[in-house]
TORKEZA-21618 format. One record per residue: x, y, z of N, C-alpha, C in turn. Coordinates in steps of 0.1 Angstrom, whole numbers, plus 5000, padded with zeros to 4 digits. Example, Ala and Ser with C-alpha at 12.3 -4.5 7.8 and 13.67 -1.06 7.14 Angstrom:
<atoms>
513249435078512349555078513249675078512849785071513749895071512950005079
</atoms>
This chain:
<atoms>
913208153280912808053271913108103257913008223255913808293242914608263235915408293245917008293245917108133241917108083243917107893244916707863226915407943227914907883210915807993200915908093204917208173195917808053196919108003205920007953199919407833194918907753196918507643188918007703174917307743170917107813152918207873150919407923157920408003150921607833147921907713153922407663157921907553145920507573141920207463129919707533118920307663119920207723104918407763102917807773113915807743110916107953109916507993116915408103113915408193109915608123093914808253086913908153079913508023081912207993079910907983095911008043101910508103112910108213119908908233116907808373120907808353140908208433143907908423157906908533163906008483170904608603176905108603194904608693198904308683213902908743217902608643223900808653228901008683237900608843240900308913253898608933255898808923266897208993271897009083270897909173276897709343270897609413257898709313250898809363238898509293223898009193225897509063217898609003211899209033199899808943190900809053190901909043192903509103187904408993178904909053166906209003160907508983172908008883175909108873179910308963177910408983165911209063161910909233168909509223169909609403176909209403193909309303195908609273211909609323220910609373215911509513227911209633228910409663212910709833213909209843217908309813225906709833227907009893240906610013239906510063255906509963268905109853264905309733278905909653272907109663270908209503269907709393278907609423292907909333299906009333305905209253293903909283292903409133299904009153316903409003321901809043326900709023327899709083331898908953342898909003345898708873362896908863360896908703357895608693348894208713361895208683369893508733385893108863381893108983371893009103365892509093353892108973350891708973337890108953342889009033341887309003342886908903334885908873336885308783324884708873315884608983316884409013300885309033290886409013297887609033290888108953282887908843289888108713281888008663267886808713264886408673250886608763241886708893245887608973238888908973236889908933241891208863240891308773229890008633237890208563225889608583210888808663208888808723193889608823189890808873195891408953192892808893186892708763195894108643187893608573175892008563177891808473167891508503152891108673158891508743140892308783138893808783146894608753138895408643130895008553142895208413134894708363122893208433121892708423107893308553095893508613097894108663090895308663076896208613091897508623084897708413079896508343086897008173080897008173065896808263061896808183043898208253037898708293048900508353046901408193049900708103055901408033059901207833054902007783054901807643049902107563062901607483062902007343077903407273067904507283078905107183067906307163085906707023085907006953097908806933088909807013100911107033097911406903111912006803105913106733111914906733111914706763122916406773124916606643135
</atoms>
């Protein structure tokens, strides 16, 4: 699926107005840009292993980063 949106933002000129994240379970929030060089690249984590206490820890761990970094960012809708 990557691979697919690479060429589409390379093919309409988008990306370098485009921040790309990868939301791992193991590792929360990765830049796209560095999501090869992390020891678990390939950070599929098979969610029957995820506890419930886990859970909510995860999702505070996305959600401050999402608070964090939103006032870096503007809502703005690109039509091609």
């Amino acid at each position: 699926m990557n691979k697919k949106i690479d060429k589409l933002l390379k093919a309409y000129n988008l990306a370098k107005y485009v921040d790309r994240f990868i939301i791992s379970e193991p590792l929360g929030v990765i830049p796209y840009d560095l999501s090869y060089y992390f020891p678990a690249a390939h950070y599929d984590y098979p969610p029957a292993q995820i506890s419930n206490e886990e859970v909510p820890i995860y999702i505070n761990l996305i959600r401050s980063f999402i608070a964090k970094i939103s006032n870096n960012y503007e809502l703005s809708l690109i039509h091609i």
